[in-house]
Chimera marker file (.cmm) of the C-alpha trace (Angstrom):
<marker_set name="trace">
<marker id="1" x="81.492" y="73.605" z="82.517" r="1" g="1" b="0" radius="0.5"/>
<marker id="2" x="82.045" y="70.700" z="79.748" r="1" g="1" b="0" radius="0.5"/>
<marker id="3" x="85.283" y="69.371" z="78.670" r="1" g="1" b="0" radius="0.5"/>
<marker id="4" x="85.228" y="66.504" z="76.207" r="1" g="1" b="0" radius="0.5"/>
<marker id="5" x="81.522" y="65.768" z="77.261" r="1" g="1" b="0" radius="0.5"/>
<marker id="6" x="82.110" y="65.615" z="80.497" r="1" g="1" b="0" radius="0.5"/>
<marker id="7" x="80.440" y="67.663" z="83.237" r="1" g="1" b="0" radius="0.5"/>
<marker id="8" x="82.948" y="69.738" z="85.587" r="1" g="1" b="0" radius="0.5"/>
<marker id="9" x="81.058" y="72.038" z="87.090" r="1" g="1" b="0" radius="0.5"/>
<marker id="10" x="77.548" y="73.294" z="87.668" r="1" g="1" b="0" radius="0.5"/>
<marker id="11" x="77.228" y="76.017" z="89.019" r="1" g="1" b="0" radius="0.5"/>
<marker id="12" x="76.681" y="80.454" z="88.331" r="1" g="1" b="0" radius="0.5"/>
<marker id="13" x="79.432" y="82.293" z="86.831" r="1" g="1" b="0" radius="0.5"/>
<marker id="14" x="79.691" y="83.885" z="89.636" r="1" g="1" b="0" radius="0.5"/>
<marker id="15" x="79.803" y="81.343" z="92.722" r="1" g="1" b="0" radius="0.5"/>
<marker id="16" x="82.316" y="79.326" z="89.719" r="1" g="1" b="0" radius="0.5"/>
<marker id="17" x="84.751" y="82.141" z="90.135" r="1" g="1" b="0" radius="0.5"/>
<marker id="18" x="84.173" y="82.827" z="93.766" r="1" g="1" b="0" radius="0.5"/>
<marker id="19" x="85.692" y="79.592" z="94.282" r="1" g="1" b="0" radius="0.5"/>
<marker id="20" x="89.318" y="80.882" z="93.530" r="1" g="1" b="0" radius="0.5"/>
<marker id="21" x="89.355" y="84.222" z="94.777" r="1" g="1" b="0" radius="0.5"/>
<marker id="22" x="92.467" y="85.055" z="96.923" r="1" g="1" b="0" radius="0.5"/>
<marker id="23" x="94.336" y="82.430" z="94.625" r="1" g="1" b="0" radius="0.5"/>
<marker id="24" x="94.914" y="84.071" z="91.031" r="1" g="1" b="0" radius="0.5"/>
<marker id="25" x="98.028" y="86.389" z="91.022" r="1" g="1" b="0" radius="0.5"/>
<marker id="26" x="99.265" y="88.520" z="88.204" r="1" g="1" b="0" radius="0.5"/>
<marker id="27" x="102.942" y="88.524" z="87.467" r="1" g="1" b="0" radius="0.5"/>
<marker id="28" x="105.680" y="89.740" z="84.783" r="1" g="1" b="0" radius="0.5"/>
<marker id="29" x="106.128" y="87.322" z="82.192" r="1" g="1" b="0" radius="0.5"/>
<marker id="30" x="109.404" y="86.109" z="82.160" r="1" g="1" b="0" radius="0.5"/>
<marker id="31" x="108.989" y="85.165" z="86.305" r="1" g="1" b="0" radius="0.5"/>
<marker id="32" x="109.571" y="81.886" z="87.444" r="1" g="1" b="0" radius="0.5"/>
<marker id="33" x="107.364" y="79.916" z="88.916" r="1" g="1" b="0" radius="0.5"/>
<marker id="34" x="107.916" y="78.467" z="92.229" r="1" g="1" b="0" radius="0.5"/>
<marker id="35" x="106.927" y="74.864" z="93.537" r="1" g="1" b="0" radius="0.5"/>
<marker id="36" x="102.616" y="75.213" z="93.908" r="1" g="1" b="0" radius="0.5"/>
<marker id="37" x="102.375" y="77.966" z="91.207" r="1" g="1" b="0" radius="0.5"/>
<marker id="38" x="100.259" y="76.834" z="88.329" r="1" g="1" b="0" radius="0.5"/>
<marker id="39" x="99.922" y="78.734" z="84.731" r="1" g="1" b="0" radius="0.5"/>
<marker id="40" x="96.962" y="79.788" z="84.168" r="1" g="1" b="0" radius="0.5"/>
<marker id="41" x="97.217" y="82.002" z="81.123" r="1" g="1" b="0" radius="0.5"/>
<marker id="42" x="99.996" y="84.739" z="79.705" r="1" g="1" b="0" radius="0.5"/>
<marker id="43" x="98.278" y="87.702" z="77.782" r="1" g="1" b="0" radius="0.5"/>
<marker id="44" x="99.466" y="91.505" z="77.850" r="1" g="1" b="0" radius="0.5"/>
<marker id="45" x="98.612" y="94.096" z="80.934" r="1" g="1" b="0" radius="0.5"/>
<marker id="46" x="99.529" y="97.746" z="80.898" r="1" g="1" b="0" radius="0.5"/>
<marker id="47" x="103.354" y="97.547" z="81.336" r="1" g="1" b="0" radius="0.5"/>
<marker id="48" x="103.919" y="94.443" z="79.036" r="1" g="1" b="0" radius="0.5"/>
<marker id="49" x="103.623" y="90.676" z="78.885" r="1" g="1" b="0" radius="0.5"/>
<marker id="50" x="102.241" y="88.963" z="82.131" r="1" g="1" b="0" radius="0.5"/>
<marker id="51" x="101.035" y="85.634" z="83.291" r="1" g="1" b="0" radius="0.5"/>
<marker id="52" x="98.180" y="84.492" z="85.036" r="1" g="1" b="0" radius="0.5"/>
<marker id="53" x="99.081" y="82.132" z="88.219" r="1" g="1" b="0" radius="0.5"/>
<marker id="54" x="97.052" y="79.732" z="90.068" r="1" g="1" b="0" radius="0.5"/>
<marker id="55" x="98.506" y="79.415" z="94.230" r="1" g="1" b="0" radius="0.5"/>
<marker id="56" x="97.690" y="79.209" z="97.590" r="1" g="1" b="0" radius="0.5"/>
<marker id="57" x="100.229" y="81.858" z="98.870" r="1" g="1" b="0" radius="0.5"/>
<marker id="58" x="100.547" y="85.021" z="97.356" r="1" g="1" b="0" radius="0.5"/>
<marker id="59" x="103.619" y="85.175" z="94.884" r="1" g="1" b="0" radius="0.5"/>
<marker id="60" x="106.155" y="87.650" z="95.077" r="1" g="1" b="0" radius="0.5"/>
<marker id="61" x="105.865" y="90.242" z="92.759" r="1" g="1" b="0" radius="0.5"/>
<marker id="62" x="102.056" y="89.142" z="92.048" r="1" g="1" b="0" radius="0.5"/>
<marker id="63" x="99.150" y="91.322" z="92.404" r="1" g="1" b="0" radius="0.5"/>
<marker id="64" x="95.929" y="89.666" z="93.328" r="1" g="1" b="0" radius="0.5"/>
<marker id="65" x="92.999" y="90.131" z="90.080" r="1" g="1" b="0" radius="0.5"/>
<marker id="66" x="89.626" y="88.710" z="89.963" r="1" g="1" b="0" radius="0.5"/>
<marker id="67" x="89.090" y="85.339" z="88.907" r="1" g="1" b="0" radius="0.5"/>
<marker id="68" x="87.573" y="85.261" z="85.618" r="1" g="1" b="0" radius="0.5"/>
<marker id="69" x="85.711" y="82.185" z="83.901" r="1" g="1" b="0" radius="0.5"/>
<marker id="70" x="89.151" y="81.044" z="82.337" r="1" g="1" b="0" radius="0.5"/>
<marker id="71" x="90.859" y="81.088" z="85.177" r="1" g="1" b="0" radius="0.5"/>
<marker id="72" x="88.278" y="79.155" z="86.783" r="1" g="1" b="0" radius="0.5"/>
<marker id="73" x="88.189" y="76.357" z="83.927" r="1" g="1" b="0" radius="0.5"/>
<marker id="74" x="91.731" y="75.708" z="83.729" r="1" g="1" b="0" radius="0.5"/>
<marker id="75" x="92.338" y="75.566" z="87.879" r="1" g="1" b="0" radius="0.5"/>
<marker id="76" x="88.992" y="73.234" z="87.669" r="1" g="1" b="0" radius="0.5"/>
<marker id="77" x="90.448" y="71.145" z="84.881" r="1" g="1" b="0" radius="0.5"/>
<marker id="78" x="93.771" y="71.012" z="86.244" r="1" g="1" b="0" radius="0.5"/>
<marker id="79" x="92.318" y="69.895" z="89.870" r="1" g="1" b="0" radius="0.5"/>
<marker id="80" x="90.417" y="67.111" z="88.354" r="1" g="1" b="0" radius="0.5"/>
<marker id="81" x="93.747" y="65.961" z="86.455" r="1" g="1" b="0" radius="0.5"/>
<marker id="82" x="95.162" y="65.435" z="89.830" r="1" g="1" b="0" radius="0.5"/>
<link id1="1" id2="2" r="1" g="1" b="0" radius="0.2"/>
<link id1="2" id2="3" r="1" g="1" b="0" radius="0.2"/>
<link id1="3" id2="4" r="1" g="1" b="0" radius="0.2"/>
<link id1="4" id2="5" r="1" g="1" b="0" radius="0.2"/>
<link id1="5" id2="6" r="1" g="1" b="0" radius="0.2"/>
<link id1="6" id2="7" r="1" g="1" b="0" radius="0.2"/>
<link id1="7" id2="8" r="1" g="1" b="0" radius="0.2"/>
<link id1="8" id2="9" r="1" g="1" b="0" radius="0.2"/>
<link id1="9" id2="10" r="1" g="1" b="0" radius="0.2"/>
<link id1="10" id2="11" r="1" g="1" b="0" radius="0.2"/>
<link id1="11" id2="12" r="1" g="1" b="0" radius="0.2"/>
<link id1="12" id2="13" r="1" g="1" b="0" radius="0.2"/>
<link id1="13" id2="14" r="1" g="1" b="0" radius="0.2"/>
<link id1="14" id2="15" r="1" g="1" b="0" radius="0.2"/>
<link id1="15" id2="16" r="1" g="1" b="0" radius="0.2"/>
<link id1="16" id2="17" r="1" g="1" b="0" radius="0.2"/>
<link id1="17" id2="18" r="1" g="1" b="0" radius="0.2"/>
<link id1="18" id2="19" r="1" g="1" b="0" radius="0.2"/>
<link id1="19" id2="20" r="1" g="1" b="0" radius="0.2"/>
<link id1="20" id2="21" r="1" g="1" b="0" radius="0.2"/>
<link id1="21" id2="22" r="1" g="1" b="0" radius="0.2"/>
<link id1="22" id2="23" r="1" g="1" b="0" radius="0.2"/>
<link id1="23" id2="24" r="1" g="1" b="0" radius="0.2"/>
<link id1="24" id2="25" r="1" g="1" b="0" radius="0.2"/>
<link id1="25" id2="26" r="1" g="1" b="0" radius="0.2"/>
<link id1="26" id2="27" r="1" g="1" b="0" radius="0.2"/>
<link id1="27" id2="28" r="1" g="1" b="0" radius="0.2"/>
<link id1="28" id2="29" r="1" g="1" b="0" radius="0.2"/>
<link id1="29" id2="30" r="1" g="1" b="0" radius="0.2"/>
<link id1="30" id2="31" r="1" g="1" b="0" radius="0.2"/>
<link id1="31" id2="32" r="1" g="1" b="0" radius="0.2"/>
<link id1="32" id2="33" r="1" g="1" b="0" radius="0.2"/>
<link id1="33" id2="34" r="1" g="1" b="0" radius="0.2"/>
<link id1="34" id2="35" r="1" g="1" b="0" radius="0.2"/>
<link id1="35" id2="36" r="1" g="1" b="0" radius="0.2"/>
<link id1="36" id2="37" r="1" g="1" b="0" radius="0.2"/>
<link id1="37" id2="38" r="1" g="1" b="0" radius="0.2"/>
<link id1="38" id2="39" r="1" g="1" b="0" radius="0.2"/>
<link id1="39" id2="40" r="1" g="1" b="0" radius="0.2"/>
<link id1="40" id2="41" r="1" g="1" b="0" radius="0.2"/>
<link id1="41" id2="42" r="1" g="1" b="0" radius="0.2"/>
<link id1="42" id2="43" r="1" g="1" b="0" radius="0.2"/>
<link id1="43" id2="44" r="1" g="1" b="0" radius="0.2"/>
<link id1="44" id2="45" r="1" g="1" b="0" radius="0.2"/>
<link id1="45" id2="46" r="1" g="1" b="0" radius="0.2"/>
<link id1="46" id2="47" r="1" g="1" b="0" radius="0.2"/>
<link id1="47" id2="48" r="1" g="1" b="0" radius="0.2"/>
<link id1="48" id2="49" r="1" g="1" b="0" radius="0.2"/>
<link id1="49" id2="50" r="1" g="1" b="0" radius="0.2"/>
<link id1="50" id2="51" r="1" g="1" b="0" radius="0.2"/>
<link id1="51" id2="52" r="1" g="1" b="0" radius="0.2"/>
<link id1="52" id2="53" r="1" g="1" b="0" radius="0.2"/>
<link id1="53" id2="54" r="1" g="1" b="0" radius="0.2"/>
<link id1="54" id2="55" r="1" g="1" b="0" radius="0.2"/>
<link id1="55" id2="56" r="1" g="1" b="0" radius="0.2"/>
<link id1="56" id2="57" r="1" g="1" b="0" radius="0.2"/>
<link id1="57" id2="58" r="1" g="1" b="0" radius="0.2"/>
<link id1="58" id2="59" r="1" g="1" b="0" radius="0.2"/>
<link id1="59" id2="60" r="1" g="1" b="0" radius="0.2"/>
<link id1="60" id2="61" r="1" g="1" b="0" radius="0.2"/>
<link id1="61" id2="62" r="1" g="1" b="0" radius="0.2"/>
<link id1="62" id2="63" r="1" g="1" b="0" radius="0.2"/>
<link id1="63" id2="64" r="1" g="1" b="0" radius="0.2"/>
<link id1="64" id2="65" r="1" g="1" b="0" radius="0.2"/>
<link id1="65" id2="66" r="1" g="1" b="0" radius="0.2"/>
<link id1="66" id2="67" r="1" g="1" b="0" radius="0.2"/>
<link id1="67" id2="68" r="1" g="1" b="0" radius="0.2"/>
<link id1="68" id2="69" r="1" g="1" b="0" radius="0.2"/>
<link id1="69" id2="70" r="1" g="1" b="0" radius="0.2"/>
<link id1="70" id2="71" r="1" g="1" b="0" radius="0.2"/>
<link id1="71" id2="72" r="1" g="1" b="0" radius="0.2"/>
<link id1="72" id2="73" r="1" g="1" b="0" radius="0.2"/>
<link id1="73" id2="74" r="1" g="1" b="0" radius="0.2"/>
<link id1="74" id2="75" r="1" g="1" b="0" radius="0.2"/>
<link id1="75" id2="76" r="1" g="1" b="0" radius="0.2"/>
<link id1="76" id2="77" r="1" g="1" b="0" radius="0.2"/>
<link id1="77" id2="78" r="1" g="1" b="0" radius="0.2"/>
<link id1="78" id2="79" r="1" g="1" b="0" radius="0.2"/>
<link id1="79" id2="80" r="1" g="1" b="0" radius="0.2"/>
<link id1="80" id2="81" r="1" g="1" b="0" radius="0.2"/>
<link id1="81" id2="82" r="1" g="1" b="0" radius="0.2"/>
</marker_set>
């Protein structure tokens, strides 16, 4: 993964990913976030706006989903901004 030609990660899609499963929570848009939540992404699930969370302990009202490639470049990006 490049960023402003600079190297991030090198790695398979799938190990990439693998990294943050267990930490990428669906939720309703509109949610807060708590202290330790990060945004990922918003977009649109079956029952209306949501937003895509980066965290350590499961939020309430978030359902675990599968880490996909975005979600792995922004909670890559956002740990090497830290």
């Amino acid at each position: 993964m490049f960023k402003d030609h600079r190297l991030y990660c090198c790695d398979s899609p799938a190990r990439i990913c693998a990294r943050f499963q267990g930490r990428v929570f669906q939720l309703p848009a509109g949610m807060p976030l708590a202290p330790g939540q990060f945004l990922l992404s918003e977009g649109q699930g079956a029952d209306g706006p949501v937003l895509r969370v980066l965290c350590e302990t499961p939020p309430v009202n978030g359902t675990p989903v599968t880490p996909g490639l975005e979600d792995a470049f922004l909670a890559i990006y956002r740990e090497e901004q830290t």
